[in-house]
C-alpha positions in Angstrom: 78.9 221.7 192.5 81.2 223.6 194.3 83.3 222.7 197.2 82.5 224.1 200.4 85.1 227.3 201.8 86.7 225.3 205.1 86.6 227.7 208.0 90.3 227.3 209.9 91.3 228.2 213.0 92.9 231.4 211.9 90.0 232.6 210.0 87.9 232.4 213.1 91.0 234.4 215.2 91.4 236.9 212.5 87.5 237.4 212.9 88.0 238.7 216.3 88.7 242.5 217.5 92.7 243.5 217.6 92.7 242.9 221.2 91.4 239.4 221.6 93.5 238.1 218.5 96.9 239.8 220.2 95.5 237.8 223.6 95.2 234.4 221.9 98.3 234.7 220.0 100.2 235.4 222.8 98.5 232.1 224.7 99.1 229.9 221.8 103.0 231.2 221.9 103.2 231.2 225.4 101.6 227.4 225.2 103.5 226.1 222.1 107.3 227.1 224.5 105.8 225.1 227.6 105.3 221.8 225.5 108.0 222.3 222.6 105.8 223.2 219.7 105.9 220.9 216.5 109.6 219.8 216.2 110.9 219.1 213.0 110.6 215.1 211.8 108.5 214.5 214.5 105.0 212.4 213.9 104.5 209.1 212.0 107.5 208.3 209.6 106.1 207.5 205.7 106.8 204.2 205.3 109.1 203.7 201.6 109.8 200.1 200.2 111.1 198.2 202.9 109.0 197.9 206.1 112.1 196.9 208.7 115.0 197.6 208.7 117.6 194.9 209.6 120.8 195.8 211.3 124.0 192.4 211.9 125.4 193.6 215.0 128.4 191.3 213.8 132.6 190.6 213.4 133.6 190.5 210.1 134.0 186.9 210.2 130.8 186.1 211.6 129.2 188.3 208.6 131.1 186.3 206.2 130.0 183.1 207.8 126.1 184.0 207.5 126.8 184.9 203.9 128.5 182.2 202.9 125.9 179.9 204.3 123.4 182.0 202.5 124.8 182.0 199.4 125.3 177.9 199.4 122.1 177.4 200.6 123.8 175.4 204.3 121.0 174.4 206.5 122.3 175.3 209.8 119.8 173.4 211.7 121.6 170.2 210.3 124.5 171.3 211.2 123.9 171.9 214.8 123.1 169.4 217.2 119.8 168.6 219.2 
């Protein structure tokens, strides 16, 4: 079983006579500087490994801190109080 031919835009445009094709090209340019055109990187973003990113706006010694209390497993609620 073969797989129907798709029928794209351009095949429809390069259907037309010379005259109409020149018209809609010069539309579809004329349109595509108005609103920008497809900009590179633009669209959804593939998502790879990590969903979020997580950035410490931090000192230096408050990055320390949070990784010292990681890394010895410090329960900070404890430590505070309330």
């Amino acid at each position: 079983m073969t797989k129907p031919k798709i029928i794209t835009n351009d095949d429809l445009i390069k259907a037309l006579p010379k005259e109409r094709q020149d018209k809609i090209n010069a539309e579809v340019e004329k349109t595509v500087a108005k609103w920008g055109g497809v900009r590179a990187n633009s669209g959804r973003k593939r998502v790879t490994g990590q969903v979020l990113d997580f950035t410490k706006r931090l000192t230096e010694k408050e990055a320390r801190f949070i990784d010292y209390v990681r890394e010895h497993n410090i329960d900070v609620n404890d430590l505070m109080q309330g």
